[in-house]
C-alpha positions as CSV (number, residue, x, y, z in Angstrom):
1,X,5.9,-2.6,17.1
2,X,6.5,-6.0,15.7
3,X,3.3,-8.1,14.8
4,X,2.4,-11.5,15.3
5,X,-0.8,-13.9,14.8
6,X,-2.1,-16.7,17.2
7,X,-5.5,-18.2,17.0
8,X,-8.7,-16.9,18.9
9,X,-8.3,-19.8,21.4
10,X,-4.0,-19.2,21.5
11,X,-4.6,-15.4,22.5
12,X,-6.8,-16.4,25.9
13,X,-5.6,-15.4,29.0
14,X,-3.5,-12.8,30.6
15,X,-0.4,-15.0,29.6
16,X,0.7,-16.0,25.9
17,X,2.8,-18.1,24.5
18,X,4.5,-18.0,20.6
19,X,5.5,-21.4,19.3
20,X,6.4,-22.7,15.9
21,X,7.2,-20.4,13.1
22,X,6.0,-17.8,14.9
23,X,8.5,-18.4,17.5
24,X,11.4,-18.8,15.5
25,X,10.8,-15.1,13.4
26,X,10.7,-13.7,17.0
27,X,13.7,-15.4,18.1
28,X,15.8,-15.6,15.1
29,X,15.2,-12.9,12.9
30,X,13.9,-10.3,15.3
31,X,16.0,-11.4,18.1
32,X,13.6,-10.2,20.5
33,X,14.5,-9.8,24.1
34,X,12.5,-10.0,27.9
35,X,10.6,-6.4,28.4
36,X,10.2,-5.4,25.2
37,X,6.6,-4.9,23.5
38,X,4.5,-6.6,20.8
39,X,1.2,-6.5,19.1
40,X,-0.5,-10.2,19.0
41,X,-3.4,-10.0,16.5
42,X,-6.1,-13.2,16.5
43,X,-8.3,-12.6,13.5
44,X,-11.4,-11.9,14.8
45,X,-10.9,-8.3,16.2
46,X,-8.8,-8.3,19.0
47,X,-5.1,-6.3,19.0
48,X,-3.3,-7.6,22.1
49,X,-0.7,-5.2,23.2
50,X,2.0,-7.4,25.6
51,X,5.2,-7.7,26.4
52,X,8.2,-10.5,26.1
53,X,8.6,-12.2,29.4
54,X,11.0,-14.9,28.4
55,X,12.3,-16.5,25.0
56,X,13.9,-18.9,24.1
57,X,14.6,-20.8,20.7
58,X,11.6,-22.6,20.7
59,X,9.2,-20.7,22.7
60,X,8.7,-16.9,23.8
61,X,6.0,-16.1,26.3
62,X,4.3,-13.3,26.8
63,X,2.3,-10.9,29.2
64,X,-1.0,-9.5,28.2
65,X,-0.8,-5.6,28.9
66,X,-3.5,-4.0,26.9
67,X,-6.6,-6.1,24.8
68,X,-8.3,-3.7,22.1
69,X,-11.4,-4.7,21.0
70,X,-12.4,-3.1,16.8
71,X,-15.7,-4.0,15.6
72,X,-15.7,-5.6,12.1
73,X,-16.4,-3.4,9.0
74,X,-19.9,-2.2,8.9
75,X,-20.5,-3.7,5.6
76,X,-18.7,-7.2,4.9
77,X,-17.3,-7.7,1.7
78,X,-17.4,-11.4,-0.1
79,X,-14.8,-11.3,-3.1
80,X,-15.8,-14.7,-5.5
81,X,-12.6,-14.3,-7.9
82,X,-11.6,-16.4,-10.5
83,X,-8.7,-18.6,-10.2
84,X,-5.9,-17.3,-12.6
85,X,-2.9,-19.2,-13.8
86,X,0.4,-19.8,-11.2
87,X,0.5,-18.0,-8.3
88,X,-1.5,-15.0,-8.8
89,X,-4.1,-16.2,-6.2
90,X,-1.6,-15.7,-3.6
91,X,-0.9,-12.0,-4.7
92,X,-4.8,-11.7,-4.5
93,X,-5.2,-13.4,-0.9
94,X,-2.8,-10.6,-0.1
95,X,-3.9,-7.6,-1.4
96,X,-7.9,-8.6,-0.4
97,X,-6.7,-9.5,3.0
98,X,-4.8,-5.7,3.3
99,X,-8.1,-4.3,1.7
100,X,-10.6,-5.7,4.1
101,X,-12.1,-8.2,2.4
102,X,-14.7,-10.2,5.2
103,X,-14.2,-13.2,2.6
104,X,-13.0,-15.0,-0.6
105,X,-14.5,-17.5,-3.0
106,X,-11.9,-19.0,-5.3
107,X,-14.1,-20.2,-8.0
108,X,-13.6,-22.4,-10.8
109,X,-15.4,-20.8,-13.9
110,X,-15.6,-22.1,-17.9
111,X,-12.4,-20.5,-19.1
112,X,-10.2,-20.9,-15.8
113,X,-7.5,-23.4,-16.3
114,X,-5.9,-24.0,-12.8
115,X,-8.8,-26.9,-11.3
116,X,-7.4,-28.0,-8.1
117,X,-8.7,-30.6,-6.1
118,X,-8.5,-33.3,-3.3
119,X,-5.6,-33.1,-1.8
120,X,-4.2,-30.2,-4.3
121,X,-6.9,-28.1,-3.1
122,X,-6.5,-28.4,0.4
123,X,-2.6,-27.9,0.3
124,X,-3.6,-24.5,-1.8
125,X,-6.4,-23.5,0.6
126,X,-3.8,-23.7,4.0
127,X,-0.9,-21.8,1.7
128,X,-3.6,-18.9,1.4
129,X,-4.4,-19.0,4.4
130,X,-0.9,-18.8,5.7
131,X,-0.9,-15.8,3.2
132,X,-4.1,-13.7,4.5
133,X,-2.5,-14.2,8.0
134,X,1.1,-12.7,6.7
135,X,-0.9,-10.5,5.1
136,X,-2.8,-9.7,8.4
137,X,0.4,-8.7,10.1
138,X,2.0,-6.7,7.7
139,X,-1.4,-4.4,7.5
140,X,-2.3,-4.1,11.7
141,X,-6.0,-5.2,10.2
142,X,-8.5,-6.7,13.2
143,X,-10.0,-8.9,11.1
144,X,-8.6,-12.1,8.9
145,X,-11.2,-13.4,6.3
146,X,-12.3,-16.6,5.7
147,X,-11.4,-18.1,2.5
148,X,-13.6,-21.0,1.1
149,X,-11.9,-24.1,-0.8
150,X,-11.9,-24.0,-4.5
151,X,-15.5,-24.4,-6.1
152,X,-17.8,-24.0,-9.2
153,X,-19.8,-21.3,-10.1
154,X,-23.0,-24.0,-9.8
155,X,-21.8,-24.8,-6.2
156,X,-21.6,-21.4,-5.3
157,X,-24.7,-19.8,-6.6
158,X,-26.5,-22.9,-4.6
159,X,-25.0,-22.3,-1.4
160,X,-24.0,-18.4,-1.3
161,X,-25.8,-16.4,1.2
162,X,-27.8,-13.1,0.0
163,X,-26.2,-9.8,0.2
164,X,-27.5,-6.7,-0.3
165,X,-25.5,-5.7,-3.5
166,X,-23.5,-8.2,-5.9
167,X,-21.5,-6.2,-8.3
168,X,-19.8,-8.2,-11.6
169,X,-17.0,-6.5,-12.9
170,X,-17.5,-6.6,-16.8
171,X,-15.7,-5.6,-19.7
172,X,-19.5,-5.3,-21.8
173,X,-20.0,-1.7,-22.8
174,X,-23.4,-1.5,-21.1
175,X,-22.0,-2.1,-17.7
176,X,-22.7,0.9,-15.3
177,X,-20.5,2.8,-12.9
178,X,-20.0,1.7,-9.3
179,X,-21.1,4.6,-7.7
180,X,-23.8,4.7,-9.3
181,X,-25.5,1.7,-8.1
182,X,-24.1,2.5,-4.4
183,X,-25.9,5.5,-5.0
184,X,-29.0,4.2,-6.3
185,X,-29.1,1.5,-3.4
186,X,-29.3,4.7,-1.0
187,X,-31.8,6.6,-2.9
188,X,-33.9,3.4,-2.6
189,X,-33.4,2.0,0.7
190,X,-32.1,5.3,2.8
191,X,-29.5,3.3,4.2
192,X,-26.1,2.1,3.3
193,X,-26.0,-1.6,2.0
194,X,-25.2,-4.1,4.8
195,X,-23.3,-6.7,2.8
196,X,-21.8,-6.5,-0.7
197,X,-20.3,-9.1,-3.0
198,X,-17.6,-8.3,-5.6
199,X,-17.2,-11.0,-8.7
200,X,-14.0,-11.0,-10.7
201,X,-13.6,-13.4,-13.8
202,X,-10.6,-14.9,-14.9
203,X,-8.3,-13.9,-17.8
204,X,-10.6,-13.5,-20.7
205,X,-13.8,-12.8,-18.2
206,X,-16.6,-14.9,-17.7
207,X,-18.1,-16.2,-20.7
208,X,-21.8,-14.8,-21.3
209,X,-23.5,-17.5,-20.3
210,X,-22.1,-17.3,-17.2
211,X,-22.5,-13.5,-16.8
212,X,-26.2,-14.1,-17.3
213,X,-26.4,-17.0,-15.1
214,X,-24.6,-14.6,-12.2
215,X,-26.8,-11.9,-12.8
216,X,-30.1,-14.1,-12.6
217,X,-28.9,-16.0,-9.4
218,X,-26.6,-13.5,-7.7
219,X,-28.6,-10.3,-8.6
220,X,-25.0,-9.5,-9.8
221,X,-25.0,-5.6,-11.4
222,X,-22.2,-5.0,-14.3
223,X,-19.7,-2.6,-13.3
224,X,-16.9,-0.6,-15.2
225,X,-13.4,-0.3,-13.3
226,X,-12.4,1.6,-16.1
227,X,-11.6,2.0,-20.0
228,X,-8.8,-0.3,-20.0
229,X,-8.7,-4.1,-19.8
230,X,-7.4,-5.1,-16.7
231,X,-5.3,-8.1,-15.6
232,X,-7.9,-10.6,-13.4
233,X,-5.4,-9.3,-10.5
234,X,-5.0,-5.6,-11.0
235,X,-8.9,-5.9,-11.9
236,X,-9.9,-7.1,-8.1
237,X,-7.3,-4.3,-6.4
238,X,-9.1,-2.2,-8.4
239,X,-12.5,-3.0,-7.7
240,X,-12.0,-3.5,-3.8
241,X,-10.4,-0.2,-4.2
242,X,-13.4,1.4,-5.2
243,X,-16.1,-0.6,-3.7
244,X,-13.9,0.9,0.2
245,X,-14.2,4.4,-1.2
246,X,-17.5,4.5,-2.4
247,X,-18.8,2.5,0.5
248,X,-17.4,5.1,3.0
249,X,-18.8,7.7,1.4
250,X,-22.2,6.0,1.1
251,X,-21.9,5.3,5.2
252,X,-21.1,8.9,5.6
253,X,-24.1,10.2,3.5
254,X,-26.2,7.9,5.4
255,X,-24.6,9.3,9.0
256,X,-25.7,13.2,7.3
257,X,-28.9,11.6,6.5
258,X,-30.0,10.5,9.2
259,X,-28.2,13.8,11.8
260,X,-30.1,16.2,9.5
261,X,-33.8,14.2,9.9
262,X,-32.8,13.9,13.5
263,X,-32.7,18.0,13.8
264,X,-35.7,17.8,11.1
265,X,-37.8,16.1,13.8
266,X,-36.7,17.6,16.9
267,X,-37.3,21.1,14.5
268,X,-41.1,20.0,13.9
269,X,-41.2,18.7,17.9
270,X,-40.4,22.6,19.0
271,X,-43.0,24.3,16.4
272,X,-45.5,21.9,17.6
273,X,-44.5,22.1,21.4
274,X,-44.6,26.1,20.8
């Protein structure tokens, strides 16, 4: 079934309407036709199953058959990646946006050479955008994330909102495993972490300075994806990669957790009741 994106207030109502670029994929390249079926995602968890009513060149409207609600991911993930060189950001937007990411931080770090601004960075914010929301479709995901305009690391750290666990992806031979902090978080707290930040430098990392500054302001932990040295791109698939398994696991250990010291206390309940 062919996907589509229109904006929370667009996808109101038991009748919808596809304009614009939208429209003209519909028409023109899928040559949709009256009765058949589509999937109208908004972004903010809501998969609208509904069918062509009418099209036409500019327009197609549709009926609103089915509305499926999905709850947003348990724990949210904030990516703040380094700008790289080019287009590479786009590639990111993409593969974040198929990998769940709740939201990105493009930031502008000491050895990062692409610095837009004014109007550069707000014609480079709406093409990612435009990109998480192609990317949005091609996946089926509920959710799209928020990306922030460009910013420094100063800005950030002054306006960044706490998470639970902020891991730094580090090339420094004292950096730790990721599972290994997820675990730890769980021994310590006996729950699963409710929000998690992943930081990504650009090519040639964050300088040291900056790694210390991140780590004293973010409460950033030093992770290894690896033995290799990874591409600023292939580092992030990477690390989101890892971060979704290991956080799944940690949500199902918690689930176990938690079943086994529910039959632990109804155990202790029956002795005493005895």
């Amino acid at each position: 079934m062919h996907r589509f994106y229109l904006t929370p207030e667009q996808s109101r109502g038991p009748v919808l309407f596809l304009e614009a670029e939208e429209a003209h994929h519909a028409y023109h390249v899928l040559r949709l036709e009256p009765a058949q079926k589509v999937e109208i995602l908004n972004g903010v968890g809501e998969i609208i199953t509904c069918e062509v009513r009418a099209s036409n060149k500019s327009s197609l409207e549709l009926v609103a058959l089915s509305r499926k609600v999905c709850a947003p991911l348990p724990c949210p993930i904030t990516l703040v990646q380094a700008l790289p060189k080019g287009k590479l950001f786009e590639d990111i937007v993409e593969k974040a946006t198929e990998l769940g990411v709740s939201c990105i931080v493009p930031l502008i770090s000491e050895r990062v050479i692409s610095r837009p601004e004014g109007e550069d960075a707000l014609r480079k914010l709406a093409k990612w955008q435009r990109t998480a929301i192609e990317a949005l479709k091609q996946s089926g995901a509920a959710w799209l994330p928020g990306i922030s305009p460009p910013t420094t690391l100063a800005r950030h750290l002054a306006g960044a909102s706490h998470v639970d666990l902020a891991f730094l992806a580090s090339l420094q031979p004292d950096a730790c495993e990721l599972r290994e902090c997820v675990a730890r978080y769980h021994e310590t707290h006996r729950r699963a972490p409710r929000s998690v930040s992943l930081w990504i430098g650009p090519e040639g990392d964050f300088s040291l300075t900056e790694i210390e500054q991140i780590a004293r302001e973010a409460g950033a932990r030093q992770i290894c994806l690896g033995p290799w040295v990874l591409r600023t791109e292939t580092a992030t698939i990477a690390g989101l990669a890892m971060l979704n398994h290991e956080l799944r696991q940690n949500v199902s250990q918690t689930g176990r957790s938690l079943q086994e010291s529910a039959i632990g206390e109804k155990s202790v309940s029956a002795v005493k009741g005895f």
